[in-house]
C-alpha positions as CSV (number, residue, x, y, z in Angstrom):
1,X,-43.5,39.2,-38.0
2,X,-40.1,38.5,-37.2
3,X,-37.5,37.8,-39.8
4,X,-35.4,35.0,-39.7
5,X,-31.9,35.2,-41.2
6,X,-31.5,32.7,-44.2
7,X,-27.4,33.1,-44.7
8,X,-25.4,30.5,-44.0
9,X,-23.4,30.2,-40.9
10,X,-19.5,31.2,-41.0
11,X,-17.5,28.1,-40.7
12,X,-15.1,28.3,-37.2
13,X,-11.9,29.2,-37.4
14,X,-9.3,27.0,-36.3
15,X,-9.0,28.6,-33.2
16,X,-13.1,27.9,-32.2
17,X,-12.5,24.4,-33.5
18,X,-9.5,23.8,-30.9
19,X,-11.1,25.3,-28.2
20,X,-14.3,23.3,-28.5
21,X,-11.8,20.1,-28.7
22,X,-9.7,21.7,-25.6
23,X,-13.2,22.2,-23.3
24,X,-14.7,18.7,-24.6
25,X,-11.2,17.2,-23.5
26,X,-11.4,19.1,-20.1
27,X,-14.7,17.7,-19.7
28,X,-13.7,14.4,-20.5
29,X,-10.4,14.6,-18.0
30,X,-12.9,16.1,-15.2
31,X,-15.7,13.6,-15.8
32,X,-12.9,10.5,-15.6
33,X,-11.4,12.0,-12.6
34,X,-14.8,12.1,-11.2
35,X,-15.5,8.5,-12.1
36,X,-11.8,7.4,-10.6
37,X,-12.3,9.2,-7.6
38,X,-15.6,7.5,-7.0
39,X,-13.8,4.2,-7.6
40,X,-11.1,4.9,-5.5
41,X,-13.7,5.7,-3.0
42,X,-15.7,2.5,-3.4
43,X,-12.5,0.5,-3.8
44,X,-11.1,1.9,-0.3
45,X,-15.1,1.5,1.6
46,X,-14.8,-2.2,0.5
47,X,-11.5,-2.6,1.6
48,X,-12.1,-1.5,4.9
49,X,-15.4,-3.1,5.6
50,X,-12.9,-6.4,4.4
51,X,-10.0,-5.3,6.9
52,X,-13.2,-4.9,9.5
53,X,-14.9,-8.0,9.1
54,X,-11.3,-10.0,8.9
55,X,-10.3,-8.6,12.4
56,X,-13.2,-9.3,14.2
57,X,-11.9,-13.1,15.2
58,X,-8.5,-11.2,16.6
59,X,-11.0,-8.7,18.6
60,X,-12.3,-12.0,20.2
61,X,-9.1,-13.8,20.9
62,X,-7.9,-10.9,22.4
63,X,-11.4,-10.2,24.7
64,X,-10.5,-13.7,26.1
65,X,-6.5,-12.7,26.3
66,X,-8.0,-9.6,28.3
67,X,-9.9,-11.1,30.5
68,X,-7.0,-12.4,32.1
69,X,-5.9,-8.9,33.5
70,X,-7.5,-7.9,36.4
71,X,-5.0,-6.0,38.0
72,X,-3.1,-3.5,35.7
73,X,-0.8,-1.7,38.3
74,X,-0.2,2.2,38.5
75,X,-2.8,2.7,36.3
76,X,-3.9,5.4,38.8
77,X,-0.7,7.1,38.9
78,X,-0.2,6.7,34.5
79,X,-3.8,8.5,34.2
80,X,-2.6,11.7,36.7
81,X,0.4,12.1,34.2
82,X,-0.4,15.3,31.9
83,X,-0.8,15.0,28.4
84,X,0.4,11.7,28.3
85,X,-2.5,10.5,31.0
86,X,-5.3,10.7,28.6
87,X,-3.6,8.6,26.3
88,X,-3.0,6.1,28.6
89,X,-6.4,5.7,29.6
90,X,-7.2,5.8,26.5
91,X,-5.3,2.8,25.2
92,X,-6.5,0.8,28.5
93,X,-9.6,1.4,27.9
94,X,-9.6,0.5,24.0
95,X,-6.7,-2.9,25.0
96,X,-8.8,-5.4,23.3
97,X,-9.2,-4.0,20.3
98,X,-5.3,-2.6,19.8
99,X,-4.6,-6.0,21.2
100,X,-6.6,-7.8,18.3
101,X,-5.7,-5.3,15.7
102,X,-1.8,-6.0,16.9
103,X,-2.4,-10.0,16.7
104,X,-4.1,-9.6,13.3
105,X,-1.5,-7.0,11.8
106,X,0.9,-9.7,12.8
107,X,-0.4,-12.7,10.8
108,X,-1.3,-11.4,7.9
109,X,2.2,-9.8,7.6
110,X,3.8,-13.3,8.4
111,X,1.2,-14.8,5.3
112,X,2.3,-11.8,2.6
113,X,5.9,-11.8,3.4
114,X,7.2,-14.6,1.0
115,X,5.1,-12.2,-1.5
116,X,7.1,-8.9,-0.5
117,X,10.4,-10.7,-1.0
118,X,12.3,-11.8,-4.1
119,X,13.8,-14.8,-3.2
120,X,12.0,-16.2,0.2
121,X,14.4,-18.8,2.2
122,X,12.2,-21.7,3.8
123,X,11.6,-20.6,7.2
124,X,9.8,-17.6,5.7
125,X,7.4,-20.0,4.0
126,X,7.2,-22.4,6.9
127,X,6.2,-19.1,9.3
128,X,3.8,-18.3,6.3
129,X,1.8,-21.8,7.0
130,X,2.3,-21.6,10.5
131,X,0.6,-18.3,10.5
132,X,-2.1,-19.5,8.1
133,X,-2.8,-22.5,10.4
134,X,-3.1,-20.1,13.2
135,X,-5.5,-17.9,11.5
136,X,-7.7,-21.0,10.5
137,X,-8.2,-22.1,14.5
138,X,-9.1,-18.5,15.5
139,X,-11.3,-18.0,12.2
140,X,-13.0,-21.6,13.0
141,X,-14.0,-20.2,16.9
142,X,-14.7,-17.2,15.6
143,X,-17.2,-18.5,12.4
144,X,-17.2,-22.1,12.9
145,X,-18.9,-23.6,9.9
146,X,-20.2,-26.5,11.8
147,X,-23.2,-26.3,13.8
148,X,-22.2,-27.3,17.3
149,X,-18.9,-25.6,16.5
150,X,-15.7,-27.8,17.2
151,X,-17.0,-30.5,19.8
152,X,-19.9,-31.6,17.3
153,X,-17.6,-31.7,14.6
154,X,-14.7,-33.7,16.1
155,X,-18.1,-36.1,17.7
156,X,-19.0,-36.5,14.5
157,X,-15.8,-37.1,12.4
158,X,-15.0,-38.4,9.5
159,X,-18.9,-38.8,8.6
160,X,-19.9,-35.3,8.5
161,X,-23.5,-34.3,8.1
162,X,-23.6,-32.0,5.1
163,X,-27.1,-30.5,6.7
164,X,-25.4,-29.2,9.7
165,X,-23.1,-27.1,8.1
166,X,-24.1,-23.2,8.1
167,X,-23.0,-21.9,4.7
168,X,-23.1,-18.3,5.2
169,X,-20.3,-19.2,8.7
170,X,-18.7,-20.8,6.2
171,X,-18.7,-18.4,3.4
172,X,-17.6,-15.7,6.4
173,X,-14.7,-18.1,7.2
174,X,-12.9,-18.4,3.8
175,X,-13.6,-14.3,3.2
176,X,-12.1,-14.2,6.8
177,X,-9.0,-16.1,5.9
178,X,-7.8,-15.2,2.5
179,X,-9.5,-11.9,1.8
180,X,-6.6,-9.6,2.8
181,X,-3.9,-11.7,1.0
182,X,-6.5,-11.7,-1.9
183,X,-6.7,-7.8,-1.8
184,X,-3.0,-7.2,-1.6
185,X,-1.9,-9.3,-4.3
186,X,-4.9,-7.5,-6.3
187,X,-4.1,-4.0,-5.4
188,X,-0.5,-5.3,-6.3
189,X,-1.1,-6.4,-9.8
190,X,-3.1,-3.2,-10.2
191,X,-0.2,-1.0,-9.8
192,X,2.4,-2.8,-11.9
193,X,-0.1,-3.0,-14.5
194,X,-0.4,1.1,-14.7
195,X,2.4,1.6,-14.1
């Protein structure tokens, strides 16, 4: 039969009691950097599944700009360059999308940049709207939230049928148009909150 021991445990020393507090901390630092890198992570997926949908409209603006090359001249000769060839080929081949990427890159600077200065004159905020405006008519080809698209909704101005309107077009539209300007100023107040 075994014996069990009946004395009473020694108390810890100082010493145990701050290492115990020391590794519970480091747990606690490692589990929260865990946590905020997973964030981080999730945070930076959604924001680039965002910056993919809200390019797509500037993908198709630029497939019809495109189509309107049919000649590019030297190509031949750029491709037979070394080093540099492949590169070249490689950004003919992948225009459209560089193209669209360019043309989106473009307006959503023009809508953020009375936000990234301090005191913006007038013709900032006028090339603001004018780039919002923009974005709206390629957003509305792109997703338009009227079934029919344009020509059945300008036939059937001002007395709109509420039944032909295709919500979730509509819902892509408005994520479309102000989701990067919504993310910025988000990621924005973020860091001047910590910090």
């Amino acid at each position: 039969m075994a014996r069990y021991s009946t004395s009473n445990p020694q108390p810890e020393t100082r010493t145990e009691q701050n290492s115990n507090h020391q590794s519970r901390s480091t747990q606690f630092a490692v589990s929260r950097k865990g946590v905020l890198t997973l964030v981080r992570f999730l945070a930076w997926s959604g924001i680039g599944f965002v910056g993919l949908l809200n390019v797509q409209p500037w993908i198709e603006l630029a497939k019809q700009i495109s189509k309107q090359l049919t000649n590019i001249p030297f190509l031949d000769s750029l491709v037979k360059i070394p080093f540099l060839g492949g590169w070249i080929e490689w950004g003919f081949l992948n225009i459209v999308a560089i193209l669209g990427i360019v043309l989106w890159g473009i307006t959503q600077l023009m809508e953020i940049l009375p936000s990234l200065t301090a005191n913006p004159s007038q013709t900032v905020i006028t090339y603001r709207y004018i780039a919002y405006a923009f974005e709206a008519i390629i957003c509305f080809l792109r997703f338009p939230p009227y079934e029919g698209g344009i020509n059945t909704l300008i036939e059937d101005s001002p007395y709109w049928d509420a039944s032909l309107i295709d919500w979730w077009l509509l819902v892509l539209f408005m994520v479309t148009m102000f989701s990067f300007e919504a993310i910025f100023h988000l990621i924005r107040n973020i860091r001047a909150s910590l910090g």
